[in-house]
C-alpha positions in Angstrom: 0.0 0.0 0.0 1.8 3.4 -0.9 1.8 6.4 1.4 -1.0 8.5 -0.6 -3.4 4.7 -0.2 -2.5 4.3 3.9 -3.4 8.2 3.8 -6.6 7.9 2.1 -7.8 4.7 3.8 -7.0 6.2 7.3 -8.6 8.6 6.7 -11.7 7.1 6.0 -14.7 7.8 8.4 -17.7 5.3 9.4 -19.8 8.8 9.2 -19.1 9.1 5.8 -21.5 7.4 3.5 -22.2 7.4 0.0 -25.7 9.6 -0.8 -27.5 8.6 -4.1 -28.7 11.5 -5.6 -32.4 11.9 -7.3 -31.3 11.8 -10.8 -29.5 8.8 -11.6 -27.0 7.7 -14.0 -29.3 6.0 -16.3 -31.6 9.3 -15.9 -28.5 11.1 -17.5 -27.7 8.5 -19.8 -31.1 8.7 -21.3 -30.9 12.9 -21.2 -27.6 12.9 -23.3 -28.9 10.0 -26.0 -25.7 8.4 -25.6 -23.7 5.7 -24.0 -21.2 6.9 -21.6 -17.4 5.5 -21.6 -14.0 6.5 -20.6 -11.8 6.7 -23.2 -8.5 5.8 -21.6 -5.6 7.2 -23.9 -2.5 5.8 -22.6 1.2 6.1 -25.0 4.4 7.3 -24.3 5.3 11.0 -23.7 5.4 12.3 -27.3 3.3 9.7 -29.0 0.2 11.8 -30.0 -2.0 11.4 -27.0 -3.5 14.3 -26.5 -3.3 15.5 -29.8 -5.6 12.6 -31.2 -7.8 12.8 -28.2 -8.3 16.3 -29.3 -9.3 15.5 -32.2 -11.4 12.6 -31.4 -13.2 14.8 -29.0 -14.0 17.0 -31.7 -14.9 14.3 -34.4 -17.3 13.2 -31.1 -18.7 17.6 -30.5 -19.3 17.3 -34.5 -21.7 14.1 -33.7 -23.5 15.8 -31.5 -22.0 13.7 -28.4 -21.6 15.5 -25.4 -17.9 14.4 -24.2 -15.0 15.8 -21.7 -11.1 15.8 -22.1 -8.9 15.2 -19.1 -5.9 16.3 -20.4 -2.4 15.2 -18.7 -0.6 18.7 -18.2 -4.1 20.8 -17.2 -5.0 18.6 -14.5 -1.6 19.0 -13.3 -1.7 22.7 -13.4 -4.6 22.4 -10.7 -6.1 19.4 -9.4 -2.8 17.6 -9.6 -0.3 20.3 -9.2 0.8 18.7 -5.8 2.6 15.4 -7.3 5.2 15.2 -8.9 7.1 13.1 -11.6 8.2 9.9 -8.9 6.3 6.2 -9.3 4.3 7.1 -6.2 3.3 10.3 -7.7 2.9 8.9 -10.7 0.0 6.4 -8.9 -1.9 9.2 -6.9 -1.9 11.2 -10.0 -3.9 8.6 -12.4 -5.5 7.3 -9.0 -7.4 11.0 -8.9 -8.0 10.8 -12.7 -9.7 7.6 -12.4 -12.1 9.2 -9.8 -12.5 12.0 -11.5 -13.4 10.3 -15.1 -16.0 7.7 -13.0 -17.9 10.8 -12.1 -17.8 12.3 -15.4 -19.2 8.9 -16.3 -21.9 9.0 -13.8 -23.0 12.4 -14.9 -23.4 10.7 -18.3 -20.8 12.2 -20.7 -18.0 10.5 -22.3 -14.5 10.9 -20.6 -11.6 11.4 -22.8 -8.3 11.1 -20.6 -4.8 11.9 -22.2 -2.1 10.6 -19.6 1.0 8.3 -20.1 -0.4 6.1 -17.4 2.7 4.0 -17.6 1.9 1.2 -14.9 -0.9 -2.0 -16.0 -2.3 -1.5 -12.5 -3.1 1.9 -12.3 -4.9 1.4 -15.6 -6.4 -1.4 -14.0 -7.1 0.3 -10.8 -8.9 3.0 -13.0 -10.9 0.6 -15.1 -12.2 -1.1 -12.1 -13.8 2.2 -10.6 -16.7 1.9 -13.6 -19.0 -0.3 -15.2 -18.0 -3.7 -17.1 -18.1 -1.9 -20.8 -17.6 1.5 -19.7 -13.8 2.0 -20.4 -12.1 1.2 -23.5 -8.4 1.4 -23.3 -6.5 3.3 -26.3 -3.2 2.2 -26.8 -1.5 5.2 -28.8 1.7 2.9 -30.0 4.2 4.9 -31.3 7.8 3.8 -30.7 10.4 5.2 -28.1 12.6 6.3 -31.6 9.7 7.9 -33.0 8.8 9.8 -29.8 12.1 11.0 -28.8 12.8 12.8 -32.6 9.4 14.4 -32.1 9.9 15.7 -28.6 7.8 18.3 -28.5 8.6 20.2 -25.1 12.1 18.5 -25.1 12.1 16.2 -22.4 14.2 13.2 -24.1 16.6 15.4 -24.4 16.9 16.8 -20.8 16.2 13.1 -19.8 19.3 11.8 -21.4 21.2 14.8 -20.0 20.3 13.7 -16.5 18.5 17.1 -16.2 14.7 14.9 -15.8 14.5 12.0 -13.3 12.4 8.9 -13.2 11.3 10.0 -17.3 9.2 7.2 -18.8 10.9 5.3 -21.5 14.6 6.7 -20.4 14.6 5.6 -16.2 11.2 4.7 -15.7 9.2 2.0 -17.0 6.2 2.3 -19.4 4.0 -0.8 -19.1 2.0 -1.2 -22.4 -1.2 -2.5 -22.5 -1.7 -5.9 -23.1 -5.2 -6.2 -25.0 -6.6 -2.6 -25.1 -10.0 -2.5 -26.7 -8.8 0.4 -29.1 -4.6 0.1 -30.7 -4.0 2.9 -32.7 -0.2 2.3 -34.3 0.7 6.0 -35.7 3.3 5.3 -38.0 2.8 6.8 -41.3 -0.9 8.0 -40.3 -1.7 11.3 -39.6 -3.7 12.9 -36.5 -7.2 12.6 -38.0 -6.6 9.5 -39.8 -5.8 8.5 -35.9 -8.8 10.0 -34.7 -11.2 8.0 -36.9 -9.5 5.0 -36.6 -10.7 5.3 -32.8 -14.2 6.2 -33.9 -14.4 3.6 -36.0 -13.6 1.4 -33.1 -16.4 3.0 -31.3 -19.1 2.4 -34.0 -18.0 -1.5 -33.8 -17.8 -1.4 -30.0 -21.4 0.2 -30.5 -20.3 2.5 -27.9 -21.2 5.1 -30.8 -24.6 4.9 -33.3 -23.8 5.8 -36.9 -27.7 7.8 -37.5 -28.8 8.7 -41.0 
């Protein structure tokens, strides 16, 4: 159990009880005409994670499908701007995200969340907090070579200088997903091409309706 679990668990009160509230998920479900997921983007730092959830999420508003984005660095600017970059920071931070995605859930939108995510049991921690059915892993699989000549904000190469500590990929281990319902290899696509690849995942999960 790391510090942040002993923490929250001791600190758990027999007062403290769970209050259903008068409109209920299905209630919302129903509201929204759609079926609400997370969609659990996971890829190494560089790999196009955010920039194809972005776009999905816009392929999604253009459906008419009423959808969120939890993006890695905002949440970190705010609800997350506590932690930082170690494994056990790395576990409270997607340990918070998964809370945060069931509720968006449970309010009955669909949850787009952009974060490397590098261990199999966080991921599997945050899949367990919802519904069989409501979260579809998305594998963004673009290779360490590929990643680090893209670096964006430059973090390979202050990794390999030493400057960055416990970096995913260099020091730090990313776990990748096993069987994720959705694996989107980038090589030689381009962002949108990406982003309906996922949708047209979505249509054949029948998470999403294709309507005349």
């Amino acid at each position: 159990m790391s510090v942040y679990q002993k923490k929250q668990h001791d600190s758990v009160s027999e007062d403290i009880v769970w209050h259903n509230t008068a409109i209920s998920h299905q209630d919302r479900s129903r509201a929204n005409q759609q079926k609400p997921v997370v969609l659990w983007f996971t890829g190494l730092s560089g790999s196009g994670k955010s920039t194809i959830a972005n776009a999905v999420e816009r392929l999604l508003f253009e459906m008419g499908q009423r959808s969120y984005l939890l993006d890695g660095d905002n949440i970190r600017h705010g609800l997350n701007k506590d932690l930082g970059f170690s494994d056990q920071d790395r576990v409270e931070n997607i340990r918070r995200i998964g809370e945060v995605a069931k509720l968006f859930v449970d309010s009955g939108l669909i949850a787009l969340t952009a974060f490397i995510s590098p261990f199999v049991s966080d991921r599997q921690q945050a899949r367990s907090l919802v519904k069989e059915g409501q979260f579809l892993e998305v594998y963004i699989d673009t290779p360490l070579e590929v990643c680090e000549q893209r670096d964006p904000k430059g973090l390979y190469k202050k990794a390999r200088a030493g400057k960055i500590a416990n970096f995913t990929g260099i020091d730090s281990a990313y776990e990748a997903p096993v069987s994720p319902e959705i694996h989107i290899r980038t090589q030689g696509l381009q962002v949108e091409q990406c982003a309906k690849l996922v949708l047209d995942e979505l249509i054949k999960l029948s998470i999403l309706e294709v309507k005349d």
